[in-house]
ZAMAR-499855 format. One record per residue: x, y, z of N, C-alpha, C, CB in turn; residue in three letters. Coordinates in steps of 0.1 Angstrom, whole numbers, plus 5000, padded with zeros to 4 digits. Atoms other than C-alpha are relative to their C-alpha. Glycine has a CB too. Example, Ala and Ser with C-alpha at 12.3 -4.5 7.8 and 13.67 -1.06 7.14 Angstrom:
BEGIN
500949885000512349555078500950125000499050005012ALA499149895000513749895071499250115008500450054986SER
This chain:
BEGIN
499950134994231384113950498749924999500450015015UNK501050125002228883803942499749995016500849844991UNK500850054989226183743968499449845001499050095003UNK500650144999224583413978499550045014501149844999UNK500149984990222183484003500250115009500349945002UNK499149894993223683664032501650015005499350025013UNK498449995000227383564026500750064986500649845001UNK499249985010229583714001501049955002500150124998UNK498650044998232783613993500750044988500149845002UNK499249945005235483743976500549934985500850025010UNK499950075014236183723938501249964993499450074990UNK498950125009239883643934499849895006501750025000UNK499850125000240483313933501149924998499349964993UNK498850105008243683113926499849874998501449985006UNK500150065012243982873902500749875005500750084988UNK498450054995245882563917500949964987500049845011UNK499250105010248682403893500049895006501350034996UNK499650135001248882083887499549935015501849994997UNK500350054989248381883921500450065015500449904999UNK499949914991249282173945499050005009500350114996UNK501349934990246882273976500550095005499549925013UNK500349884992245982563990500649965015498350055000UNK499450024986248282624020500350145011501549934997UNK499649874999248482914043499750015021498950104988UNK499849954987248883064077498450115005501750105000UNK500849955003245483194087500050065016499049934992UNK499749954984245683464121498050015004501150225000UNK501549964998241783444136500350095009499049905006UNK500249884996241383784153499050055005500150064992UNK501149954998239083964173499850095014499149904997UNK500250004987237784114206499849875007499150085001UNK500050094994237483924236498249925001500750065011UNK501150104997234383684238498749994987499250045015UNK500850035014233283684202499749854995500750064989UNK500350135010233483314195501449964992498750034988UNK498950025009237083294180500549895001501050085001UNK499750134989237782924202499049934991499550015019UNK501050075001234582804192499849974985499050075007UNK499650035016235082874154501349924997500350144994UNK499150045002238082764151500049845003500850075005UNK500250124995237282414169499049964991499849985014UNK500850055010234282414143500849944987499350124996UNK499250025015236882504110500349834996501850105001UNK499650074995238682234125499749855001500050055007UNK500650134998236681944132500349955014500549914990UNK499150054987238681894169499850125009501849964996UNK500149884988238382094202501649974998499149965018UNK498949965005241682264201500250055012500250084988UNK499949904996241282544217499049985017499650104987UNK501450034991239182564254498750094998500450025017UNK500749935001236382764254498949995015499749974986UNK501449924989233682954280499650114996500350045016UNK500649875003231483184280500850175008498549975006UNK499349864995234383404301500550024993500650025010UNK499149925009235883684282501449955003499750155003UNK498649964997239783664279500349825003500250155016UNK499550104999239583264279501449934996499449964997UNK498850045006242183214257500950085001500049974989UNK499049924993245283324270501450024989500549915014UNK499050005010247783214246499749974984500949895006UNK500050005013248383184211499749874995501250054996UNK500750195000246882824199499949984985497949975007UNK499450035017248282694163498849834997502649964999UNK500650135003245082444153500250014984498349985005UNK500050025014245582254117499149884994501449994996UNK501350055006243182144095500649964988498850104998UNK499350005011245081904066498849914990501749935004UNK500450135007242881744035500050064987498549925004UNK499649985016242281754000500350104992499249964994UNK499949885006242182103991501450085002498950085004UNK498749944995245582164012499849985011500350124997UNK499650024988246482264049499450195001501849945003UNK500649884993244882574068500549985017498150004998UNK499350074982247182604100499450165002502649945004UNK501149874989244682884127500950045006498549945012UNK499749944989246283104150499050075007500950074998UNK501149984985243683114178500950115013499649785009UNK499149934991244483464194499150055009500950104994UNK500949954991243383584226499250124996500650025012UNK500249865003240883854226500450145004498950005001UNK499849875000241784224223498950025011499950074985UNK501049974989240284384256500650115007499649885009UNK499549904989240684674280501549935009498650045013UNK498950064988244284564297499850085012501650014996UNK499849934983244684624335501249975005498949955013UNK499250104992247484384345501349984984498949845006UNK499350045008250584274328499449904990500949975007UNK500750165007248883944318499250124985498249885016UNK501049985017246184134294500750104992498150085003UNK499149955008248984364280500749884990501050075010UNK499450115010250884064270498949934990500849885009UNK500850065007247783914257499250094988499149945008UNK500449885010246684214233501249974990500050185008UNK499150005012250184254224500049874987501450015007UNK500350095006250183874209498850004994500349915006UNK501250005007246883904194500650094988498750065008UNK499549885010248084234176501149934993500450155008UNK498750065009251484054163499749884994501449975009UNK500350105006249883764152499650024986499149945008UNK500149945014248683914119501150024990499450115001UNK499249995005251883994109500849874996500450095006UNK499150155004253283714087499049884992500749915018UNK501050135000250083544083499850014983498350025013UNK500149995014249083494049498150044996500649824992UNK501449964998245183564059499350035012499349924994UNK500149964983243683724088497949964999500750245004UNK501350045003239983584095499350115010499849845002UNK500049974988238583874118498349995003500850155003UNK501050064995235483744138499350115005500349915011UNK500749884992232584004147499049915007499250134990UNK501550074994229383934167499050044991499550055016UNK500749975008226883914144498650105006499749884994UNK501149994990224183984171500050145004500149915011UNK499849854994225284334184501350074990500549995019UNK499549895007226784634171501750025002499150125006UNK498849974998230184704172500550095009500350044991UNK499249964985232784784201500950074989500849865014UNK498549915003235885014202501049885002500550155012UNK498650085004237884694201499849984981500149805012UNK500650075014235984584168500750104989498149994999UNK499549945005236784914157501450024995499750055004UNK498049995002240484894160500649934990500949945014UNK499850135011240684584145500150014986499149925000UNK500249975015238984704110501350104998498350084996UNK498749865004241585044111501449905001500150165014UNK499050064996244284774118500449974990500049925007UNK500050085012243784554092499950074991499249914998UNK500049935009242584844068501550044994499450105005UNK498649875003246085044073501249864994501050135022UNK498750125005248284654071499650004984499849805010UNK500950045012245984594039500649854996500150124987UNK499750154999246384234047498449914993500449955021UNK500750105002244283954032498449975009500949915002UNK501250094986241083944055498749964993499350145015UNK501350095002237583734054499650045016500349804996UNK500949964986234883894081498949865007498850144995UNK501050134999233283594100499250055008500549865004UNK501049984991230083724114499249915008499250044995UNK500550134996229483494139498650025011501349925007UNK501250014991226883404167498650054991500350105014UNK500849925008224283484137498349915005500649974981UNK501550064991221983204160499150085003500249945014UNK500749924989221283484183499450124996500850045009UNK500649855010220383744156501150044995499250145007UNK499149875005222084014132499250114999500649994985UNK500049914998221184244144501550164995499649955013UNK498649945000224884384143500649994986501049935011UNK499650065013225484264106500250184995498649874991UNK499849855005224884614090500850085007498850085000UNK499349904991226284824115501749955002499150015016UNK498750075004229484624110500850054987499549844998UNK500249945016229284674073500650164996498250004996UNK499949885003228785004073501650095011498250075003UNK498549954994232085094099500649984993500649955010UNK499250085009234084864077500450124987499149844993UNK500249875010232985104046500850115006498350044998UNK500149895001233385394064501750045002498950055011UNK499149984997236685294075501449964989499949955011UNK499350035009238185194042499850084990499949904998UNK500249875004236785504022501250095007498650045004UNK499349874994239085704046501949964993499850005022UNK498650045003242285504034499949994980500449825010UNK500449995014242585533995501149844993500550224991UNK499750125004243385173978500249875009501150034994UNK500950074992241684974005499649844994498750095001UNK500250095005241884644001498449924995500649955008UNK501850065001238184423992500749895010499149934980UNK500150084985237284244023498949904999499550115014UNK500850084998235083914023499349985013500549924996UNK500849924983232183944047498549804998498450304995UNK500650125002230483564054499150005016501349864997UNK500949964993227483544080500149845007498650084993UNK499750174997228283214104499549955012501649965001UNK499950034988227783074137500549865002498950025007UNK498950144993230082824156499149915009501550085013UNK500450054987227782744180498949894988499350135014UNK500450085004225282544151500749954988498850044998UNK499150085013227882484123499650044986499949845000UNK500449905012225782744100501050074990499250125006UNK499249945006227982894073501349945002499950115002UNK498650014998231282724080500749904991500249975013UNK499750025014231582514049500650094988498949974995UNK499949895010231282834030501150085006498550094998UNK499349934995233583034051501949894998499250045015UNK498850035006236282734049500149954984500449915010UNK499850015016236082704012500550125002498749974988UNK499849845007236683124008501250015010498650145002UNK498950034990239583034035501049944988499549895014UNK498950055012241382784006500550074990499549914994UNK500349945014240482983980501350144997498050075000UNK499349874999242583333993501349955008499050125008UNK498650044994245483134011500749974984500049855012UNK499649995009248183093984500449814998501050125001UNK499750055006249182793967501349965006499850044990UNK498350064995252482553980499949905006500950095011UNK500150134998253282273999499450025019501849914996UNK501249994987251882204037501350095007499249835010UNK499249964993253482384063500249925011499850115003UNK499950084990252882094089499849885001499650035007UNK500650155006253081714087498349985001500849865011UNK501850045007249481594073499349965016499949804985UNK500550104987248881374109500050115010501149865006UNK499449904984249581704136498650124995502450095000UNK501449944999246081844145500650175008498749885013UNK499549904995248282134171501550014999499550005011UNK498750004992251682244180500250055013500950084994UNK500749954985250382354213500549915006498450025003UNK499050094991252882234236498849935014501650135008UNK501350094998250981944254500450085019500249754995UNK500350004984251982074294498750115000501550065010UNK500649904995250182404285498449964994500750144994UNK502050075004247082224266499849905004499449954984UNK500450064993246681994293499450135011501049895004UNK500849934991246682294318498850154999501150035006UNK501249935007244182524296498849885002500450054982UNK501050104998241982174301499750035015500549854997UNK500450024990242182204333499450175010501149905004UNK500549864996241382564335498550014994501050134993UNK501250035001238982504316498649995008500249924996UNK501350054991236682294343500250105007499949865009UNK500449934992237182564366499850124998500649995009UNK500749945006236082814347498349965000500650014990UNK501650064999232982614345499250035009499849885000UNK500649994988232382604380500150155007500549895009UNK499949874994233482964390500150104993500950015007UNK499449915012232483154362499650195006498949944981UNK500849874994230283444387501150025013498149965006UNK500049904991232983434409501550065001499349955013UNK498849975002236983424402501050014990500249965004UNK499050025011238183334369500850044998499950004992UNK498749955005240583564362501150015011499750164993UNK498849994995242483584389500249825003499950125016UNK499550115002243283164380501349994990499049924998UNK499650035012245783034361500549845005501250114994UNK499750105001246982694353501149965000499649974995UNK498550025000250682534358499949874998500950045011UNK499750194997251682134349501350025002499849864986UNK498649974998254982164361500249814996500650085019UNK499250125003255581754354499549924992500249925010UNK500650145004254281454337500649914997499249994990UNK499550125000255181114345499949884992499949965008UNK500450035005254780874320500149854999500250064994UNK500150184996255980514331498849975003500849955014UNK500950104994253680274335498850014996499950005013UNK501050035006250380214322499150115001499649885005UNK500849855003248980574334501050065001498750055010UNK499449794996250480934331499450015013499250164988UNK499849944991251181074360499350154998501349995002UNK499249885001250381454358499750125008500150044988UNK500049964989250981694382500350164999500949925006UNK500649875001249482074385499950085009499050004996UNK500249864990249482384403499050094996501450105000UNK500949864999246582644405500050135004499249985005UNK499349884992247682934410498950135005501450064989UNK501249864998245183224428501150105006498449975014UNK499049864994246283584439499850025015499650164992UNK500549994983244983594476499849855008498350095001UNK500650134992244383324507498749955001500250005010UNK501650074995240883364508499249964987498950145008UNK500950045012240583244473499949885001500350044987UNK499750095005241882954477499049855006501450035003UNK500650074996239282764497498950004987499750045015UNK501149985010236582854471500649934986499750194997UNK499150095010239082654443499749885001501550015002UNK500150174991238782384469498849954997499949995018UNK501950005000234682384472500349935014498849884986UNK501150024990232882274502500949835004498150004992UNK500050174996234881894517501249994985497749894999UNK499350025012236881954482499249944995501149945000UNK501350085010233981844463500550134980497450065013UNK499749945003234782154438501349934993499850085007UNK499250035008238282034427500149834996501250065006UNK500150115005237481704427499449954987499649945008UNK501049915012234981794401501050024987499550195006UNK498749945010237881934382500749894995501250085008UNK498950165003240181624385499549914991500049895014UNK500950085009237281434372499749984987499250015003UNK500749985011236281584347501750084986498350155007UNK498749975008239881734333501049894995500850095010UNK499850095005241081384336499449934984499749945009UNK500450045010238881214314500050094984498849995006UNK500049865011239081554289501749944992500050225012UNK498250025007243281474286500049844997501650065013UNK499750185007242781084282499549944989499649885008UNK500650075014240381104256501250134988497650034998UNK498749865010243081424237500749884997501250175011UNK498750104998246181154244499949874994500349985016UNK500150165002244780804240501049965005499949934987UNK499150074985245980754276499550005011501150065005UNK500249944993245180694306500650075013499549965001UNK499349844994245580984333499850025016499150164991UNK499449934978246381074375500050124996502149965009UNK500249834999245581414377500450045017498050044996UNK499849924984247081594412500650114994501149925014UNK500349824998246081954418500350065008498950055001UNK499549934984247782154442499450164997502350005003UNK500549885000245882524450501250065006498750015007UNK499049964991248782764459499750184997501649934995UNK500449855002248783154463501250054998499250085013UNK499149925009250783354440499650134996500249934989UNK500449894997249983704452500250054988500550075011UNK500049905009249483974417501249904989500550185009UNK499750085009250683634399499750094983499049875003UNK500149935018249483854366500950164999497950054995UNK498649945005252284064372501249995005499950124999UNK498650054996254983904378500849864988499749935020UNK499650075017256783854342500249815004502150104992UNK499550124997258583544361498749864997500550025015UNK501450125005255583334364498850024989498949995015UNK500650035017254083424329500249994991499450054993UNK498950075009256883324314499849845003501750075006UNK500350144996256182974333498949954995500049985013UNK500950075005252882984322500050024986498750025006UNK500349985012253583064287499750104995499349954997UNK500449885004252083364285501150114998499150035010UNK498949885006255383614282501149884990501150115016UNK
């Protein structure tokens, strides 16, 4: 494999005919809090996806598409792979793990910075044994690579053990300055196959708009309560009204205990107002609309296991 630097990239190539583009289903992959959100809203050009620095942000499955001259690159932004405890992070593994299957290229995201986990591990033996299409995006490379070799050399050790092991493209990136991600979506066109788009030219998601309003609005309170509750939140829009010159739209917060629910609130409600504020403005500039935001806090005791309501939020 041809180097440049500290990216390689992989040496088939297809050929287009005639006025065809490169079109393809590409699964992003990884453990939880590698940057898979944050890349993908790079590839992209558009926040898509939400993103924080809390592990396990992304809950559901998030289809961002990227259409121009070379073709269409439609992302599947999957939650990260992580220790499950609860129904919730079962279901969110499983969809991570099924998301590869079908895809026409799997992009899987390491931390460039540190060494490799036993999720990271899984991942390479995953993809090894499918011998699916993958491109390694070493990301957070801001913060050092430290982890770059020690990556490498698993990869190796774990495709030596399988005999006719696919070749794996290994590109060195970070999301967070926009380093390498030219190069990574070129070697993205290049290994997707040839055909027509899979999604009209104009449609940035298919991310049904109640649940990517209420990932916005999980968002902000992630922001504000990242030391002290996040995971036991989740987000519901059960309505949106659309007469009249603003949307209406109207949200449930759902916590697992009573004594969470003041801490949701803040201090006088200063805390969700915060939220309102700032989750508003977030969905009117998405929409090109403007937006009424009402937040109701309610308690929905061991809410992460109780299929019923993660079927409501999307998540089963």
């Amino acid at each position: 494999m041809p180097r440049t630097g500290d990216k390689e990239i992989m040496t088939i190539i297809r050929t287009d005919p005639g006025e065809a583009g490169h079109c393809g289903l590409v699964a992003v992959v990884g453990r939880a809090n590698v940057g898979k959100s944050s890349l993908v809203n790079g590839l992209v050009g558009e926040k898509v996806s939400i993103v924080s620095e809390i592990p396990q942000t992304t809950r559901n499955l998030v289809r961002a598409v990227l259409t121009e001259a070379r073709g269409q690159l439609a992302f599947l932004d999957t939650p990260g792979v992580h220790r499950a405890v609860s129904d919730l992070g079962r279901l969110m593994n499983r969809t991570a793990r099924a998301a590869v299957e079908g895809a026409d290229a799997v992009l899987l995201v390491l931390d460039a910075a540190e060494g490799p986990r036993e999720e990271d591990e899984g991942w390479m033996r995953k993809l090894v044994t499918l011998g699916q299409t993958t491109l390694v995006a070493l990301n957070k490379s801001d913060l050092g690579a430290d982890g770059v070799r020690r990556h490498r050399e698993l990869w190796a050790t774990i495709a030596a053990e399988k005999a006719g092991a696919p070749a794996c493209g290994w590109l060195t990136v970070s999301a967070k300055t926009g380093g390498g991600l030219p190069e990574l979506l070129q070697a993205l066109f290049d290994i997707v196959p040839v055909g027509p788009p899979l999604f009209p030219e104009d449609v940035l998601t298919d991310f049904p708009r109640k649940l990517a309003m209420a990932d916005l609005v999980r968002e902000k309170l992630f922001l504000r309560l990242r030391d002290e509750m996040p995971h036991a939140i989740a987000v519901s829009v059960t309505r949106i009204e659309e007469a009249g010159e603003e949307w209406e739209v109207h949200a449930d917060i759902l916590v697992n205990r009573p004594t969470q629910k003041p801490i949701v609130i803040g201090k006088k409600g200063r805390l969700l107002r915060w939220v309102k504020e700032k989750a508003e403005e977030e969905i009117a500039a998405a929409y090109g609309h403007s937006v009424r935001l009402h937040l109701w806090v309610k308690v929905e005791e061991n809410w992460q296991r109780n299929h019923w309501i993660l079927k409501q939020l999307g998540y089963a």
